[in-house]
C-alpha positions in Angstrom: 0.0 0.0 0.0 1.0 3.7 -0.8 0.0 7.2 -0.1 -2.8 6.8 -2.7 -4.2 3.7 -1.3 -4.3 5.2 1.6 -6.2 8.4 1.1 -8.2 6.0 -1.1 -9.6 3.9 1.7 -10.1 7.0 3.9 -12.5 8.6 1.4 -14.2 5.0 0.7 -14.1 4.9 4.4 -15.8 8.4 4.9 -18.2 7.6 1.9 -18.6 4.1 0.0 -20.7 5.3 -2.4 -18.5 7.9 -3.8 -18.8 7.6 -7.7 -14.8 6.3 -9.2 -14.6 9.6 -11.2 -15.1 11.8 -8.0 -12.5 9.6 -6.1 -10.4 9.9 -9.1 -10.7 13.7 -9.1 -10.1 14.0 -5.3 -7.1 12.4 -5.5 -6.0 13.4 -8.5 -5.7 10.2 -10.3 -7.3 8.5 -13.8 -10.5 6.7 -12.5 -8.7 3.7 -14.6 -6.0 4.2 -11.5 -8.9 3.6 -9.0 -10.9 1.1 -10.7 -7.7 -0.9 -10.3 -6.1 0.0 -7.0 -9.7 -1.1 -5.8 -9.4 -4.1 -7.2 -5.7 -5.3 -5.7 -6.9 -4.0 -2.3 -10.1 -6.5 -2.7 -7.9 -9.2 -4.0 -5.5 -8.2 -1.3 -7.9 -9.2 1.6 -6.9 -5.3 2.6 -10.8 -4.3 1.3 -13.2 -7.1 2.3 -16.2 -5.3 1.7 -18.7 -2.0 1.2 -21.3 -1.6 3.9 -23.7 0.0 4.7 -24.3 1.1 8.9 -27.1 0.5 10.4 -28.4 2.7 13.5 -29.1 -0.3 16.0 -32.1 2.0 17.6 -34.2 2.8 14.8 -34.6 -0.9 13.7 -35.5 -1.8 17.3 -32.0 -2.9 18.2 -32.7 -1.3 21.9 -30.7 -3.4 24.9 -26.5 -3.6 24.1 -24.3 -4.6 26.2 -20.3 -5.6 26.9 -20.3 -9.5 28.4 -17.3 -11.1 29.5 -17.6 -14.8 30.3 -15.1 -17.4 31.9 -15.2 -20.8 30.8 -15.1 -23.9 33.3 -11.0 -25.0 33.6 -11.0 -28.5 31.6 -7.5 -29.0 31.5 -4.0 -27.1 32.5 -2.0 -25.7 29.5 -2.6 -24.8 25.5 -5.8 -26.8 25.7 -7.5 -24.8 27.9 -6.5 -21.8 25.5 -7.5 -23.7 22.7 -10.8 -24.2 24.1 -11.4 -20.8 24.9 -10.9 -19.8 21.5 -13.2 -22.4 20.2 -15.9 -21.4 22.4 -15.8 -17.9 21.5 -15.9 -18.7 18.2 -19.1 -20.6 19.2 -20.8 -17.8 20.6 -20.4 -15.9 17.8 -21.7 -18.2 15.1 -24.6 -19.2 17.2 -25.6 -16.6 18.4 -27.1 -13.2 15.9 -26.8 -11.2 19.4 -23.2 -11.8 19.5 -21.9 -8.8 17.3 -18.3 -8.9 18.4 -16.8 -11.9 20.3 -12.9 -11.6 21.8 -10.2 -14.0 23.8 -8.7 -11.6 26.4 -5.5 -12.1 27.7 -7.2 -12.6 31.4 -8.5 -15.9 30.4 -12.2 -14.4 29.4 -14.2 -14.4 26.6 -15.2 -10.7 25.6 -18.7 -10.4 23.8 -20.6 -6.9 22.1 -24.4 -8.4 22.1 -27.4 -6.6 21.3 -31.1 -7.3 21.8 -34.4 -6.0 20.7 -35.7 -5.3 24.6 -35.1 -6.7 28.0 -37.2 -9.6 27.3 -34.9 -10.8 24.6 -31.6 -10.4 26.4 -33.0 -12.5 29.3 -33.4 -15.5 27.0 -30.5 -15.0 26.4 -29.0 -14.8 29.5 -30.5 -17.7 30.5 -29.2 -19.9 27.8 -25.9 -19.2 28.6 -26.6 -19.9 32.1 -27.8 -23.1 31.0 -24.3 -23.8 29.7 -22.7 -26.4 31.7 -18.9 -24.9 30.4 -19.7 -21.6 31.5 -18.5 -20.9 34.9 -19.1 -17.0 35.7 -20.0 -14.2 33.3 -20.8 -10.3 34.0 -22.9 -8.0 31.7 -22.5 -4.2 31.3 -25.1 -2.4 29.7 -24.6 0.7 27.5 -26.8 3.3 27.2 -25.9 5.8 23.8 -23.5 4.4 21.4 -21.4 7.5 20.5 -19.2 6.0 17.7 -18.9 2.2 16.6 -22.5 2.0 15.1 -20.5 0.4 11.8 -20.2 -3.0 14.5 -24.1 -3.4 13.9 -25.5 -5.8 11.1 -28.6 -5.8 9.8 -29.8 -9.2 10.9 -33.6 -9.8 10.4 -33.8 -13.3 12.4 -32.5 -11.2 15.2 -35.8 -8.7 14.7 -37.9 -11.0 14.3 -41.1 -9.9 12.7 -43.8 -10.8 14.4 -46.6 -9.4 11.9 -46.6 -8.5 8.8 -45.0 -4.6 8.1 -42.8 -4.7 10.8 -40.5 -2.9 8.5 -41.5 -2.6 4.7 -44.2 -4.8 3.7 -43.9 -6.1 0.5 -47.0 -5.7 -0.7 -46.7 -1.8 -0.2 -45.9 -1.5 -4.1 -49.1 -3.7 -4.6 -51.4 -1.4 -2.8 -50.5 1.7 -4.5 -52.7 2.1 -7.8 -55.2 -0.2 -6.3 -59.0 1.8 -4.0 -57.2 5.5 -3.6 -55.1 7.1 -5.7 -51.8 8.0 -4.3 -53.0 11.9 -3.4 -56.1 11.0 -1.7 -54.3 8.5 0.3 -54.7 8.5 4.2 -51.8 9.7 6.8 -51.1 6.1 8.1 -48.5 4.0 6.4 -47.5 0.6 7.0 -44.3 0.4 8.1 -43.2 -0.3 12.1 -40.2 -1.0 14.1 
């Protein structure tokens, strides 16, 4: 990487959608030049995708927290390590809530987990206090999230819809054309979170 890739991350970085021929003007390059430095960072593992970020509130992401868990001691040495790892990799595979999942160097398993209300992260809870490897685990809640929103996926098994036009229906096109036109229709719309 060189001075151009790098200014050309940190305007993707500021704004993915930026059109090639606007990067290309900003940084004073052929958009031929960024079409292909794109390409070698994306081949390079250095870009591994454009994103969008979600805001966590508005799509009824309401209850996040920090969780850090110690595991049960199965055996003395690398295993235990080895485990650790494995289990936190669990966690985050199983689990949408799990955003972010960690090893610490203290032996504990560090977890970002979000939840649609209070209800939901006590199923949760209880699940991992089900766990027969899991020994002790604390929870902090957060209150605003003041920068790290990117961290957040939209994941609709984790909303769970549980009616129809909890976010956009898809019928929505459908009903327009069909009883009023689209002037005379009423206030209400159907989309919720």
């Amino acid at each position: 990487m060189d001075k151009v890739d790098i200014k050309l991350l940190a305007a993707m970085e500021e704004n993915s959608r930026i059109s090639l021929k606007n990067l290309a003007r900003d940084l004073n390059v052929k958009t031929s030049t960024i079409y292909h430095r794109l390409h070698k960072l994306k081949e390079s593992n250095i870009l591994e995708n454009f994103t969008i970020i979600i805001n966590p509130d508005a799509v009824g992401l309401t209850t996040h927290c920090i969780m850090n868990i110690r595991l049960k001691k199965m055996v003395i040495g690398k295993l235990d390590t080895m485990f650790l790892e494995s289990f936190g990799k669990f966690l985050a595979e199983q689990y949408e809530e799990v955003l972010f999942s960690s090893v610490g160097s203290d032996e504990m398993i560090w977890i970002i987990a979000t939840f649609r209300d209070d209800k939901h992260f006590e199923h949760f809870e209880s699940e991992i206090k089900e766990n027969p490897y899991i020994e002790h685990f604390d929870t902090v809640f957060l209150n605003n999230i003041l920068k790290g929103k990117k961290i957040f996926k939209f994941l609709p098994n984790l909303l769970k819809q549980e009616a129809e036009g909890d976010y956009f229906s898809d019928d929505d096109d459908n009903k327009k054309g069909k009883g009023k036109k689209d002037d005379e229709e009423s206030d209400t719309t159907d989309i919720f979170f």
